[in-house]
C-alpha positions as CSV (number, residue, x, y, z in Angstrom):
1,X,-19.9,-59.6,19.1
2,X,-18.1,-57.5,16.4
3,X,-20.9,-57.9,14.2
4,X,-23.3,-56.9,16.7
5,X,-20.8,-53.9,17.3
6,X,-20.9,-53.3,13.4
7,X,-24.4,-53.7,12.5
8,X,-25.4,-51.7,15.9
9,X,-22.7,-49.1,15.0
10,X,-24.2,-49.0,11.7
11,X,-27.6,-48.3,12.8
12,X,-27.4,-45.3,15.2
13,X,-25.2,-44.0,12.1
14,X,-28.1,-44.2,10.1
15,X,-30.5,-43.2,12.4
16,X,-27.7,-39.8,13.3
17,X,-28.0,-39.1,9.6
18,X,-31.5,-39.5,9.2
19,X,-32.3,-37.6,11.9
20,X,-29.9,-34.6,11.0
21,X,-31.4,-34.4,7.8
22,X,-34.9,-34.5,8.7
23,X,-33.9,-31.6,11.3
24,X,-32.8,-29.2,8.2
25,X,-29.5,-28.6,9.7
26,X,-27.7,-30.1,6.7
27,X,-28.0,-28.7,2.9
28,X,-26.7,-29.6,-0.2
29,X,-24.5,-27.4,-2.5
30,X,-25.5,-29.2,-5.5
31,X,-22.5,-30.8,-8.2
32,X,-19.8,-27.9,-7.9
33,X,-17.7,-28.2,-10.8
34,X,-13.8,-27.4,-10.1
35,X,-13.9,-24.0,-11.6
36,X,-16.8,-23.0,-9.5
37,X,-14.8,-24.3,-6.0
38,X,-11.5,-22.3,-7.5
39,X,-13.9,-19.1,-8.2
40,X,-15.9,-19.4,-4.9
41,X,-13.2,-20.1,-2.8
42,X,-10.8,-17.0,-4.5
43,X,-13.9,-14.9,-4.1
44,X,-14.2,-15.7,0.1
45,X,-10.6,-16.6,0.8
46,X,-9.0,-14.3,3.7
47,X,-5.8,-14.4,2.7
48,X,-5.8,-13.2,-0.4
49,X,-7.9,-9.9,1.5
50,X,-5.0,-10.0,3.4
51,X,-2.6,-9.6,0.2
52,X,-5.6,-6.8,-1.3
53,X,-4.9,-5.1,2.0
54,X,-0.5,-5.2,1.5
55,X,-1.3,-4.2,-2.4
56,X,-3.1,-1.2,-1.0
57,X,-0.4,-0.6,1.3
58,X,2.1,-0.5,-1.6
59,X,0.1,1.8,-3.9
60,X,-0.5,4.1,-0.5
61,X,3.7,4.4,0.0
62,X,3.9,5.0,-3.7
63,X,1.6,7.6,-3.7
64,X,3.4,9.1,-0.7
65,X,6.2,9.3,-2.5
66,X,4.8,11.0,-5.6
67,X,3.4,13.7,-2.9
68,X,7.4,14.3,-1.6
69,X,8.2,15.5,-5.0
70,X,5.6,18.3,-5.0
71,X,5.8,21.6,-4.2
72,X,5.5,22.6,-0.6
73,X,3.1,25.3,-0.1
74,X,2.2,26.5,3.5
75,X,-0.2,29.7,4.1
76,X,0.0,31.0,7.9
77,X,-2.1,33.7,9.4
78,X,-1.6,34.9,13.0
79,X,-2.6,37.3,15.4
80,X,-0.4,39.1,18.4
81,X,-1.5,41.4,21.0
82,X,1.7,43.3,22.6
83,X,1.7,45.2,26.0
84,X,1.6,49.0,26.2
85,X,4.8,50.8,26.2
86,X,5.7,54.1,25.5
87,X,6.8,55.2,22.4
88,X,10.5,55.8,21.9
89,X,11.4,59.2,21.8
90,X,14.5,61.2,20.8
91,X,16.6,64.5,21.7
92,X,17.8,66.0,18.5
93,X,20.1,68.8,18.8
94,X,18.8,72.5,19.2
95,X,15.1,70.9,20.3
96,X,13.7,71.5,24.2
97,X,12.1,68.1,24.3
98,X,12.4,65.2,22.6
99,X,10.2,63.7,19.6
100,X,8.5,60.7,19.4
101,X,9.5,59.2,15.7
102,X,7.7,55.4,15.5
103,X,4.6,55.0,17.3
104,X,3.4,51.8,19.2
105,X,1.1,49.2,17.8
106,X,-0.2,47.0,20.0
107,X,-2.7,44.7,17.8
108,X,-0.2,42.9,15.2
109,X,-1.5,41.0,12.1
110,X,0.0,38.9,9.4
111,X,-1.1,36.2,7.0
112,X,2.0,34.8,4.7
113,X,1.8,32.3,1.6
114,X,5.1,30.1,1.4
115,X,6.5,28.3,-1.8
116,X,9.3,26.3,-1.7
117,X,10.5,23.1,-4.1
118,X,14.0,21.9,-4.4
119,X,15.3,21.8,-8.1
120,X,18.1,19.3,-7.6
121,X,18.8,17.0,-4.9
122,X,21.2,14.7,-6.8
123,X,18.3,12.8,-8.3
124,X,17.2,11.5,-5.2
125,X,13.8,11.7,-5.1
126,X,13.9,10.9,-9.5
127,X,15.2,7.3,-7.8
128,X,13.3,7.1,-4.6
129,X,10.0,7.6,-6.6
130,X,11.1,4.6,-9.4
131,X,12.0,2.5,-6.3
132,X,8.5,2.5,-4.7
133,X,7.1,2.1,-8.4
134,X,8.7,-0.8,-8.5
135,X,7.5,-2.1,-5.2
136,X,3.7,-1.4,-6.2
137,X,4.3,-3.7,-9.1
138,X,6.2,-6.3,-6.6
139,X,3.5,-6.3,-4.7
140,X,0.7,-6.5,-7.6
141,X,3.3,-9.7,-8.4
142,X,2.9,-10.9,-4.9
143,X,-0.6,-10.9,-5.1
144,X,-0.8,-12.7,-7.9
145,X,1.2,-15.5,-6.4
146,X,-0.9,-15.9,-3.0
147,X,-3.8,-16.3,-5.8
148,X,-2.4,-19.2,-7.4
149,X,-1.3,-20.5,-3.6
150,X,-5.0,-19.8,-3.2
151,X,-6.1,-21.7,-6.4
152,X,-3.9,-24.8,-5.7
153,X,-5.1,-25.3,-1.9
154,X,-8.6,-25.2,-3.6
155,X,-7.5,-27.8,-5.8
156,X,-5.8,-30.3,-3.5
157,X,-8.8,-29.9,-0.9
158,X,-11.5,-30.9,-3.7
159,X,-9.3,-34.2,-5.0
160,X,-9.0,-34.5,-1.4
161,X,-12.5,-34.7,-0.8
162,X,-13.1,-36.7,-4.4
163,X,-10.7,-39.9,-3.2
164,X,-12.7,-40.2,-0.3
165,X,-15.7,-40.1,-2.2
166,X,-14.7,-42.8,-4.7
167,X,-13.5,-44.7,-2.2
168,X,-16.8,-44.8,-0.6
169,X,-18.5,-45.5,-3.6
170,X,-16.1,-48.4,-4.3
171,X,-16.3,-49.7,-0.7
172,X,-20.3,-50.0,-1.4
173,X,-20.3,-51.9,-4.3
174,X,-18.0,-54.4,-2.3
175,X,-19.9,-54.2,1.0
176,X,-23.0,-54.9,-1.9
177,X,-21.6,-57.7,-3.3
178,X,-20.4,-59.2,-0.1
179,X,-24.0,-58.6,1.5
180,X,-25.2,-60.8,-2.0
181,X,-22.7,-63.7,-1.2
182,X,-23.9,-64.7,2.4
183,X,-27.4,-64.4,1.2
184,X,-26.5,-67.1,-1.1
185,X,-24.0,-68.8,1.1
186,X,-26.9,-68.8,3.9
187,X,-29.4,-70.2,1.0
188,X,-26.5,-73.2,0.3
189,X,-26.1,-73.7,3.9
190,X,-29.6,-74.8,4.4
191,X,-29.4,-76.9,1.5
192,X,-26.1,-78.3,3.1
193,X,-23.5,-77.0,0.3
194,X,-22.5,-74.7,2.9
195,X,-21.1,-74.5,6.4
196,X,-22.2,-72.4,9.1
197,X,-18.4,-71.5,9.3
198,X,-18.7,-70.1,5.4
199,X,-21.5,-67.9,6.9
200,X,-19.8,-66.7,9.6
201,X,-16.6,-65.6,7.5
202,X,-18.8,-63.8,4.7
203,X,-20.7,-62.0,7.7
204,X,-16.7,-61.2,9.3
205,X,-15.7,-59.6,5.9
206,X,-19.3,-57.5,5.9
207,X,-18.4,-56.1,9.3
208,X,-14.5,-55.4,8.6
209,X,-15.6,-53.5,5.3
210,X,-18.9,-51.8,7.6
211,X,-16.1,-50.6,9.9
212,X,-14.0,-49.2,7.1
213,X,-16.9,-47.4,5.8
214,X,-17.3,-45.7,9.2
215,X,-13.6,-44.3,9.2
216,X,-13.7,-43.1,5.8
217,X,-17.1,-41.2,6.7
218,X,-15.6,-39.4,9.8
219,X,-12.7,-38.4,7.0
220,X,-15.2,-37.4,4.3
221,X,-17.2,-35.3,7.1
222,X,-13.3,-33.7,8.1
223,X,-12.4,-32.9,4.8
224,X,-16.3,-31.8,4.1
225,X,-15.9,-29.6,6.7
226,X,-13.0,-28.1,5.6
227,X,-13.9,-27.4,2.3
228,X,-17.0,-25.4,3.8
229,X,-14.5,-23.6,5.4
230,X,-12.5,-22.5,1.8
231,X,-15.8,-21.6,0.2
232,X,-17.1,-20.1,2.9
233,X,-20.4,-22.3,3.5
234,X,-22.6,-22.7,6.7
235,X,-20.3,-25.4,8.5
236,X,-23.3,-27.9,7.8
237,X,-23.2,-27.8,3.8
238,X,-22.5,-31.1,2.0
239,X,-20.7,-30.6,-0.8
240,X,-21.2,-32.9,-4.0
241,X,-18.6,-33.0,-6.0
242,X,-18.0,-33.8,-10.0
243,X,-17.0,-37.3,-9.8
244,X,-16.1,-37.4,-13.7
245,X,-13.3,-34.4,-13.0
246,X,-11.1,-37.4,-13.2
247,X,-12.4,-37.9,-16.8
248,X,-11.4,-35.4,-18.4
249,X,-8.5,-35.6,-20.8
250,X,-5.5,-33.4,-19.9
251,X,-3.0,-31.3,-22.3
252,X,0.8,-31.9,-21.8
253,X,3.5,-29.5,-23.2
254,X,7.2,-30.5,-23.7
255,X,9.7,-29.9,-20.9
256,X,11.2,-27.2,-22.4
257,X,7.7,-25.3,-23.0
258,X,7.2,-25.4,-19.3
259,X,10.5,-24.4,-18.5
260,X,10.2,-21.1,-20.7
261,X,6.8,-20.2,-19.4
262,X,7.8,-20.4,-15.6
263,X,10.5,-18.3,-16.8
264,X,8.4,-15.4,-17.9
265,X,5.4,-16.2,-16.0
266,X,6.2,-17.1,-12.2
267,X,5.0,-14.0,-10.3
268,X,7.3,-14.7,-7.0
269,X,10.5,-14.8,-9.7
270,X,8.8,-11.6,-11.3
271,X,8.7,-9.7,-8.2
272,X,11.9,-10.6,-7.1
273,X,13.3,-8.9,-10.0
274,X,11.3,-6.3,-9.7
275,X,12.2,-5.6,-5.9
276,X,16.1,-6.5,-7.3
277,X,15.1,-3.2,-9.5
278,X,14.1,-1.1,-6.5
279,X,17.2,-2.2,-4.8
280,X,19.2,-0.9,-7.5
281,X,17.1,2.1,-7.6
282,X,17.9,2.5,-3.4
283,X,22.1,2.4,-4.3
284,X,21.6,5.6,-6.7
285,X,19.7,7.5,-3.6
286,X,22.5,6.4,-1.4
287,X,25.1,7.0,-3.8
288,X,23.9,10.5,-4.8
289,X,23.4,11.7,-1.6
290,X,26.8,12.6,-1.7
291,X,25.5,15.6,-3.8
292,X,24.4,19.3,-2.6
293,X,20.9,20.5,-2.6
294,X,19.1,23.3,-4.4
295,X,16.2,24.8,-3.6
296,X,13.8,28.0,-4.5
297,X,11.9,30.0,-2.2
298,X,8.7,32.6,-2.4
299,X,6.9,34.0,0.2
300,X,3.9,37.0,0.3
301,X,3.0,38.3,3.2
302,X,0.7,41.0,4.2
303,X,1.0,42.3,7.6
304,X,-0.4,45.0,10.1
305,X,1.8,46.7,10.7
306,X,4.2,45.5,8.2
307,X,7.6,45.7,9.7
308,X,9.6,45.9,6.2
309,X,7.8,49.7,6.0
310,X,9.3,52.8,8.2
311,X,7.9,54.1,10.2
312,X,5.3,51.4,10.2
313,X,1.6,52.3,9.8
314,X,-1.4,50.9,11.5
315,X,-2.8,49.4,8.0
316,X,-1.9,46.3,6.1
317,X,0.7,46.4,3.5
318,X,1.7,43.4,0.9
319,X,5.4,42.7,0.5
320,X,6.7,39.7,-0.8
321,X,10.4,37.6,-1.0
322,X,11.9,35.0,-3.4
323,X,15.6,33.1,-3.0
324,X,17.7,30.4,-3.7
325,X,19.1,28.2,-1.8
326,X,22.2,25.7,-1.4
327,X,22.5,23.1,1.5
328,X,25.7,20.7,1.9
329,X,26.0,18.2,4.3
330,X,30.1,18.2,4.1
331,X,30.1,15.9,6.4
332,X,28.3,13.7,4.1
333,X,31.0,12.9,2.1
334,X,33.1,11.1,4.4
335,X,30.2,9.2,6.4
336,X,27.6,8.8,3.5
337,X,29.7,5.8,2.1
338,X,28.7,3.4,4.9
339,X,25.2,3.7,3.5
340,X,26.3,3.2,0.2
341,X,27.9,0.0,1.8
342,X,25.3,-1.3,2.6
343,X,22.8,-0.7,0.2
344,X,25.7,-2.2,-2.5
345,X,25.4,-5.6,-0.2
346,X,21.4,-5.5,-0.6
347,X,21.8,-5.0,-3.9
348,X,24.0,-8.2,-4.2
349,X,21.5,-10.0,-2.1
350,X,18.9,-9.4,-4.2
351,X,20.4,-10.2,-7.5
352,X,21.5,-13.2,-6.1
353,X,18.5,-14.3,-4.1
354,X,16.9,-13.9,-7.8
355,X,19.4,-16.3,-9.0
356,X,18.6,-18.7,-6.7
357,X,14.9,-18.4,-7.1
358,X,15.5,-19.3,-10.7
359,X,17.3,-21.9,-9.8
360,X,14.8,-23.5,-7.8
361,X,11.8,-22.9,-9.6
362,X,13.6,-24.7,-12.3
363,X,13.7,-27.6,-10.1
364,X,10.0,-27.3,-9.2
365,X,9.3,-27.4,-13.1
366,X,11.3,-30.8,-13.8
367,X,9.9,-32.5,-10.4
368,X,6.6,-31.5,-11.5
369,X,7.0,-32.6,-14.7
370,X,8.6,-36.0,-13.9
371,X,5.8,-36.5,-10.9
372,X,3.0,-35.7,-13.6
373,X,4.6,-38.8,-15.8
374,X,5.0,-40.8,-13.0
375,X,1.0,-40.5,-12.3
376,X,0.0,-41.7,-15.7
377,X,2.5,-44.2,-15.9
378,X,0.9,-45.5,-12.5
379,X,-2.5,-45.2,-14.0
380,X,-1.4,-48.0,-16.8
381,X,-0.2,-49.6,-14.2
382,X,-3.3,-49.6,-11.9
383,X,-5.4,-50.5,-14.7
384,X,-3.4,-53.8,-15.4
385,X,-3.8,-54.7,-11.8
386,X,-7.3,-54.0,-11.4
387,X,-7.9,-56.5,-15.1
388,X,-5.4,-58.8,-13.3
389,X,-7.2,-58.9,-10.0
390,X,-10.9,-58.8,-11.8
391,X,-9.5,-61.9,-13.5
392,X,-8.0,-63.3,-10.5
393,X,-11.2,-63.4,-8.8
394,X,-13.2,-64.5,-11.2
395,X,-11.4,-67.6,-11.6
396,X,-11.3,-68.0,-7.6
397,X,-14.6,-67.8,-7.5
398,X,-15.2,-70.0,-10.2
399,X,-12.6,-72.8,-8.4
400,X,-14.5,-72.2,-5.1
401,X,-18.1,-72.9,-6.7
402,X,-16.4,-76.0,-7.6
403,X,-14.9,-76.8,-4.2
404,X,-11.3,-76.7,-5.5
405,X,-10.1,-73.9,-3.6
406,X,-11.1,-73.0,0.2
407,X,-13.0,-69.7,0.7
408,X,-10.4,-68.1,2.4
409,X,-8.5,-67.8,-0.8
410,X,-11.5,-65.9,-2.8
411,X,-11.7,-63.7,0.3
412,X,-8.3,-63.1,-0.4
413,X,-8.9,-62.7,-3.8
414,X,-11.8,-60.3,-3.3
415,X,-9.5,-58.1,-0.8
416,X,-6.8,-57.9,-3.3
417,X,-9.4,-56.3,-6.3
418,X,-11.0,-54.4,-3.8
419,X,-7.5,-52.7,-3.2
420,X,-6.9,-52.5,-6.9
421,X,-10.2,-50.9,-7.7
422,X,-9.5,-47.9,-4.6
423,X,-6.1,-47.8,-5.7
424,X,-6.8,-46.9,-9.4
425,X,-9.2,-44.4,-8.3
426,X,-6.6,-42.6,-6.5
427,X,-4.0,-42.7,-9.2
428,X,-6.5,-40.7,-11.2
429,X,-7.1,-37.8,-8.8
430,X,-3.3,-38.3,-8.2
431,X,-2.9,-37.5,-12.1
432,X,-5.2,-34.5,-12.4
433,X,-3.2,-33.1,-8.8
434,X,0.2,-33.9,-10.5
435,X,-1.1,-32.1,-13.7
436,X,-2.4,-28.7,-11.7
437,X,1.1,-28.8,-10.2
438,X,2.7,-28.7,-13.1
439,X,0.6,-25.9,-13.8
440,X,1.0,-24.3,-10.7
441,X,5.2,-24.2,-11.1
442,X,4.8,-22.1,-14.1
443,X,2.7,-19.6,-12.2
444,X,-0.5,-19.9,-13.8
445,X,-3.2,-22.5,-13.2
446,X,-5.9,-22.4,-15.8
C-alpha cells in the first residue's frame, strides 16, 4: 500500500507540474549568478527604501539646521481703516477759539522690511549645526549597514535554495540507481537468483527515497518562493541557480587582517562614533547656554501717515531703525546645569556603548573566523567519508553478488553514502556561507 501511495503520490505530482507548466503560469529566470541575486535583490528590497527614506530625513534636519543660522528677514505690509473723530483742538492764550493742530487720517498704510541675526549665542548654533552634520553622516553609515544586512539575507536565501537543490539532484541519482537495482533484482528473480522478498525491499527503499523527494520539493517551492519575494519576481518564477557557486575557490586573510578592517570598516561601529561625536557636540550647546545672547536689528518702514513725522501728513514717508540687542536668561545659570547633567550622562553612554560595540564586533570577527575554518576542515572531513562510504559500498555490493552478506546490509550501506554524498554538499554551501560571514563582520561583502 505505501508504494501504491508513493508511486500514486508521484504521479498526480507530475501530472500538477506538467499541467502548471503547460498553463504558462510558471517561468524560468534563467542561471542567476550570485552577484546578479545580491544586485537584484539590493535594487527591489524595501527595507533598504526604508533606510533611503531615514537618510533623507537626516539630510532634511541638517538642512534645517543650516537654515536656523541664517538671517531672519520678514517684510509686512498692512492696511487700517480708523473711525471718524474729530480732530483735537487747542485754546492758546489770547485766541477766541481754539485751533486744530494735527488733523485726522483715517486710511492708515505701512509696509516694513525687518533684519535681524544674532552675532553670538555662545556658539550654540556653531555646535548644534556640527551635531546634525554628524547625524547625516550616521545615518549615510546606517545605510550602509542595512545594505550589507540586505546583501547577506540575499546570500543565505540563495545557499538556502542551492542545498536543496543538490540535495535533490543527489536524491535522483540514488532514486536512479535504486530504480536500476530492482530492474535487475526482478530480472534474477525470474531466473531464481532472487527472492520476491529482495524485490519487495528494493521497491520499499524506492518509495522511502520517492517520499523524501516530495518533502524536499515542498521546501525547494518554500524557499523558491521566498527568494521571488527578495528579488522581487511574479510569485510563480523558478529560479535556477549556479550550482558550481560552491566551486569557486575562496581568499582567506589572517586573523589580524580581519580584525583591522572591521575596525575601520564596520559602518554600525562607524556611526556609533559618529553619533558619540554629535553627543559631544550636544554637551557644548548645553554647556554654553549658560552664555548671554547678542543680536542686531534693522528695520525700514514706509508708512501713510508715518507716525515718526509731526504733524503727520497724508503721504508716505521712508524712515528706518537699526539696534543691538542683549538677552540673559539669569535664571539660566542656576537651572541650565541639570541639562548639562544629562547631556554629560549621554555623552558617557555613547562613548561607552562604542566601546562595547567594539568589543563585540571583535567577537563576531574571531567566531567568524574560527566558523569559516571549521567549514573547510568539515569539508576534508566529508570528503573522506563520502571515499569511505563509496568504498564501503562497493565492497557490500560486491559481498552481496556473492551471497556473503544479506541485502539488508548493502541497503544499509547505500543509506549511509547516500548521507555522505548530501552531507558533503552541504558542507560546501556551509563553507562559501561561513566565508560571506566573515566578510560580512568586517562590514563589507564583496
Amino acid at each position: 500500500m505505501i508504494l501504491q501511495f508513493a508511486k500514486k503520490s508521484g504521479l498526480i505530482l507530475s501530472l500538477l507540474s506538467f499541467a502548471v507548466l503547460e498553463s504558462g503560469a510558471q517561468t524560468h529566470s534563467g542561471v542567476l549568478s550570485l552577484e546578479q541575486v545580491i544586485r537584484m535583490g539590493s535594487d527591489s528590497s524595501k527595507s533598504l527604501r526604508i533606510s533611503e527614506s531615514k537618510l533623507k530625513i537626516a539630510e532634511a534636519k541638517y538642512h534645517q539646521t543650516v537654515d536656523g543660522t541664517l538671517p531672519a528677514v520678514k517684510l509686512s505690509a498692512g492696511y487700517t481703516r480708523l473711525s471718524d473723530i474729530d480732530p483735537p483742538k487747542f485754546l492758546f492764550p489770547g485766541a477766541s477759539e481754539p485751533v486744530s493742530l494735527f488733523p485726522v487720517y483715517v486710511n492708515n498704510y505701512s509696509a516694513s522690511l525687518t533684519v535681524s541675526e544674532t552675532i553670538f549665542s555662545g556658539f550654540r548654533l556653531k555646535y548644534a549645526k556640527a551635531s546634525q552634520d554628524l547625524l547625516r553622516k550616521a545615518a549615510a553609515l546606517d545605510y550602509g549597514k542595512d545594505r550589507e544586512e540586505v546583501k547577506m539575507n540575499l546570500i543565505n536565501a540563495y545557499f538556502n535554495l542551492y542545498k536543496l537543490q543538490a540535495s535533490k539532484n543527489v536524491l535522483n541519482e540514488n532514486l536512479q540507481q535504486i530504480r536500476e537495482r530492482i530492474r535487475e533484482t526482478e530480472l534474477a528473480e525470474k531466473n531464481g537468483l532472487a527472492t520476491k522478498n529482495d524485490v519487495l525491499r528494493w521497491q520499499l527503499q524506492e518509495s522511502n527515497l520517492e517520499l523524501s523527494q516530495l518533502d524536499l520539493q515542498n521546501s525547494i517551492d518554500v524557499a523558491n518562493y521566498s527568494m521571488n519575494l527578495l528579488l522581487g519576481f511574479d510569485g510563480n518564477t523558478i529560479i535556477d541557480i549556479d550550482t558550481n557557486v560552491v566551486e569557486s575557490k575562496l581568499s582567506v586573510k589572517s586573523l589580524d587582517d580581519y580584525m583591522n578592517a572591521a575596525a575601520k570598516g564596520r559602518s554600525d561601529l562607524l556611526a556609533a562614533q559618529t553619533r558619540a561625536d554629535a553627543s559631544y557636540n550636544n554637551y557644548r550647546v548645553a554647556k554654553n547656554s549658560y552664555m548671554p545672547k547678542i543680536g542686531v536689528q534693522g528695520e525700514f518702514l514706509d508708512a501713510n501717515p508715518n507716525s515718526r513725522y509731526i504733524p503727520p501728513v497724508d503721504k508716505f514717508n521712508a524712515t528706518w531703525a537699526a539696534g543691538i540687542t542683549l538677552t540673559w536668561d539669569l535664571m539660566n545659570i542656576y537651572s541650565n546645569r541639570h541639562n548639562v547633567d544629562e547631556y554629560s550622562a549621554l555623552l558617557t553612554q555613547s562613548k561607552e556603548g562604542v566601546s562595547m560595540m567594539s568589543d563585540n564586533i571583535k567577537l563576531e570577527v574571531n567566531q567568524a573566523y574560527l566558523g569559516y575554518s571549521e567549514a573547510q576542515k568539515k569539508i576534508q572531513v566529508m570528503e573522506k567519508a563520502v571515499a569511505q562510504a563509496t568504498e564501503n559500498f562497493r565492497l557490500t555490493d560486491s559481498r552481496y553478488r556473492n551471497s556473503l552478506v544479506v541485502l539488508s546490509e548493502l541497503l544499509d550501506a547505500n543509506t549511509i553514502l547516500l548521507q555522505q554524498k548530501i552531507n558533503l554538499a552541504l558542507a560546501k554551501a556551509d563553507t562559501h556561507l561561513a566565508y560571506y560571514r566573515l566578510l560580512k563582520s568586517t562590514g563589507k561583502i564583496n
